[in-house]
N, C-alpha and C positions, 0 to 999 in steps of 0.2 A: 651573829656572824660566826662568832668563833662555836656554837653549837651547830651549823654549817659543816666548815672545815671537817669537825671532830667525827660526824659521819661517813667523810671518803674513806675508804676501804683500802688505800693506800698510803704509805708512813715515810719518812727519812731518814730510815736507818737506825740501826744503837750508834749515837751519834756521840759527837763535841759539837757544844753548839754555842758559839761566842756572841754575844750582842752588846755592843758598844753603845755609851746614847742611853744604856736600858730601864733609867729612874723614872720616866716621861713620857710622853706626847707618842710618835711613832716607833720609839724602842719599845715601850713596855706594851703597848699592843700587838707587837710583834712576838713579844714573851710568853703572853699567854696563845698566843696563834702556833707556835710552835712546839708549845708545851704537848698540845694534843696530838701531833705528828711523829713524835719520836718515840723509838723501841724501848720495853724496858730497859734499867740500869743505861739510859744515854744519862748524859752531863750537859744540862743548862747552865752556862756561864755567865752570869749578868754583870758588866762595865759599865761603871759611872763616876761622877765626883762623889756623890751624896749614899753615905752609907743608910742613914734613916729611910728614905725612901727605895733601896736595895731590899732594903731586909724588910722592912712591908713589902714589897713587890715578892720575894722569895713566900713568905707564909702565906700572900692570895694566891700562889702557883701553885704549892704545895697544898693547901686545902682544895684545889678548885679539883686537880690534877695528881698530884704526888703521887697519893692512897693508894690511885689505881694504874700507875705503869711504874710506879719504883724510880721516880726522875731524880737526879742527884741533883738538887740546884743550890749552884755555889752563887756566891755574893763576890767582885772585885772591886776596893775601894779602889779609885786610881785617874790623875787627873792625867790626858794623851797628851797632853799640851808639854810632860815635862819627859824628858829622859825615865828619871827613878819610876813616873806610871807604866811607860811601854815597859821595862823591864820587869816589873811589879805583876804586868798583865803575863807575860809572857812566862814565867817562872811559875804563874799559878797554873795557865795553859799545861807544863809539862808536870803537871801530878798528875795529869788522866795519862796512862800507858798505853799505847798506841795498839797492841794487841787487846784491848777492850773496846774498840770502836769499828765501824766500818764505812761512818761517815765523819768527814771535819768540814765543818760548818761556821763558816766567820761572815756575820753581818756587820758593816764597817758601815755605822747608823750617827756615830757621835759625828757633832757640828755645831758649828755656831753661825751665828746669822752676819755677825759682826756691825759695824757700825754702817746704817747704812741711811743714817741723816746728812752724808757731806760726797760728796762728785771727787773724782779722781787726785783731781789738781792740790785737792787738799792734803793726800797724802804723803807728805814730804819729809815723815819719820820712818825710815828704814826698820824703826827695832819697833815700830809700832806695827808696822808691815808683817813685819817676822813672826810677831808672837801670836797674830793670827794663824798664819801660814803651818803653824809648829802643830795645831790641834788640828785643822781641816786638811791640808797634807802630809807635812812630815811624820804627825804620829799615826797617821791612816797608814803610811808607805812601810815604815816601821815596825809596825806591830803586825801589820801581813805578811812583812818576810820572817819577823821572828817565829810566828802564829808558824809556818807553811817550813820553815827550815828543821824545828818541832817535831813536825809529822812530816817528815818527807816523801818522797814516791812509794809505795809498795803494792804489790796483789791484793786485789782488795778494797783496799781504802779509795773510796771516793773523797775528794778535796773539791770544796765549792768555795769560793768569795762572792758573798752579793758588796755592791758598793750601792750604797743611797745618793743617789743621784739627784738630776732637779734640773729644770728646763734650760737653768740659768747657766747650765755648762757648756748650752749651744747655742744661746740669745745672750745678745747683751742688754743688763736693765741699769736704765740709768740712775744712779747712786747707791748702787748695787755692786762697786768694782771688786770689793774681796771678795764681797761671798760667789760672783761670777767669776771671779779669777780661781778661786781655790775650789769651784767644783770640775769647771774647767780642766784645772790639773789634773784633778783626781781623775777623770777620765780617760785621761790620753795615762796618765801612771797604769791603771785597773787593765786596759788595751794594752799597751805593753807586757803586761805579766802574763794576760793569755798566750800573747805570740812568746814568749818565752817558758812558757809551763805549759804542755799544750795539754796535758792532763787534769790540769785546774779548772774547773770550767767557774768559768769569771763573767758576773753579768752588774752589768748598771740599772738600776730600774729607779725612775724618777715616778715620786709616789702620788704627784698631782700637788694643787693647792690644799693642804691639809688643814682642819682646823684645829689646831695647837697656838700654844704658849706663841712661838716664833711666828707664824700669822698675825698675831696680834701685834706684835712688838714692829712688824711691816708696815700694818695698815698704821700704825701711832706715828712711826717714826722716820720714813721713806723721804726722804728729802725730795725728791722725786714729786712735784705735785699731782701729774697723769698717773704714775704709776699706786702712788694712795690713795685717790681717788677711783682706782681700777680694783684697788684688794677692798676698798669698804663697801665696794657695791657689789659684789661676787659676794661676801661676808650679808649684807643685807637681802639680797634677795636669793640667799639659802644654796648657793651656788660652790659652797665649798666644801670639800670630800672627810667623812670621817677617817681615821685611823684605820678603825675596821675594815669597811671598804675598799679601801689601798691596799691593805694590810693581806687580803684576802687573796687576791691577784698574786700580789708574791707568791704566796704559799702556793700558787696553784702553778707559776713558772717551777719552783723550786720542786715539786713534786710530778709536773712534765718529764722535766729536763730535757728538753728539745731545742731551748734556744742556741742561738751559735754562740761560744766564746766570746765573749770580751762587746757584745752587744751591749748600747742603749733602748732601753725598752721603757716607753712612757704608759703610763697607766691607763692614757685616751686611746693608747694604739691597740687596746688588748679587749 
């Protein structure tokens, strides 16, 4: 797939190009997807908790890719869940100078699944609430307006936010309330920022049922007994989508650039 992509004849820019989430599952396949899109001398930004898996992910970029566009790919240890990481993120963001780019590029990929063995009623701890809520929206919300205050409006500069999305921000799944609550958010926040930037062009794209780590951690742990038994049989009879595959679509929104602002775009609808 990604020796696919690497044949369009069309690129995104001498960019910034931010990927949160980037250790794993659908970041790092995203990593190397956009590795091959972007103009000499851009800045691959890779955000994660996990530095050991950063910096492997940097040298399989850089052998795969580096040699032959000149990619700068930086490494961000950085947990979004605290203050000190958005700030961490955002401070490394302003060492690329704004006069070396013509695209900024933030993929807002980090997430967590959260607990999703127990139904609503059980959540009766506020700060247990919260410290969800701090990585799947507040450091999402935070770290785009730091990201976008950074590189502000100018001639020139295209500004994109994709936000990683997921069905579950317009269905509700039962024992699923945070991580439907907080994609949710994220949604209506990501919408909001198009109507208020109308220059940003802002898109949600929910990547499909992916087969990653978090799938797994679903179909094990879903309190839910229709809905576990709904992700083991999707999983069993081959019905769940690679990275690549998902992966692939973005790239080909992101290098359109036709859709409207502040769209939900599902990967079945494309």
């Amino acid at each position: 797939m990604e020796d696919e992509i690497s044949r369009e004849s069309r690129d995104l820019g001498r960019a910034l190009c931010i990927i949160t989430g980037a250790s794993k599952g659908f970041g790092r396949t995203l990593a190397f997807q956009l590795s091959c899109l972007l103009k000499p001398r851009s800045v691959l930004m890779l955000v994660a908790r996990t530095s050991e898996q950063l910096n492997q992910l940097k040298e399989d970029i850089i052998t795969l890719y580096g040699g032959q566009n000149e990619l700068d790919v930086r490494c961000v240890q950085a947990d979004l869940e605290q203050k000190d990481g958005v700030e961490k993120t955002v401070r490394a963001v302003k060492e690329t100078s704004v006069s070396e780019i013509d695209h900024l590029l933030l993929i807002n990929n980090a997430a967590s699944l959260g607990d999703v063995s127990r139904f609503a009623l059980t959540f009766t701890d506020p700060v247990e609430v919260n410290r969800y809520l701090s990585l799947n929206v507040s450091g999402a919300l935070s770290l785009t307006a730091g990201v976008l205050q950074a590189f502000p409006r100018r001639l020139g500069l295209r500004r994109s936010v994709v936000n990683i999305s997921s069905l579950c921000a317009l269905k509700p799944f039962p024992s699923w309330v945070l991580y439907c609550t907080g994609k949710a958010a994220r949604e209506m926040m990501f919408r909001v920022l198009a109507e208020e930037e109308p220059d940003v062009r802002v898109l949600s794209y929910a990547p499909g049922p992916l087969d990653t780590d978090m799938q797994l951690q679903a179909r094990r742990s879903s309190g839910d007994l229709q809905l576990r038994r709904s992700f083991s049989s999707m999983f069993s009879e081959g019905q769940l989508l690679s990275c690549e595959e998902s992966g692939a679509k973005l790239m080909k929104l992101l290098l359109d650039d036709d859709f409207q602002s502040g769209a939900h775009l599902d990967f079945y609808e494309l």
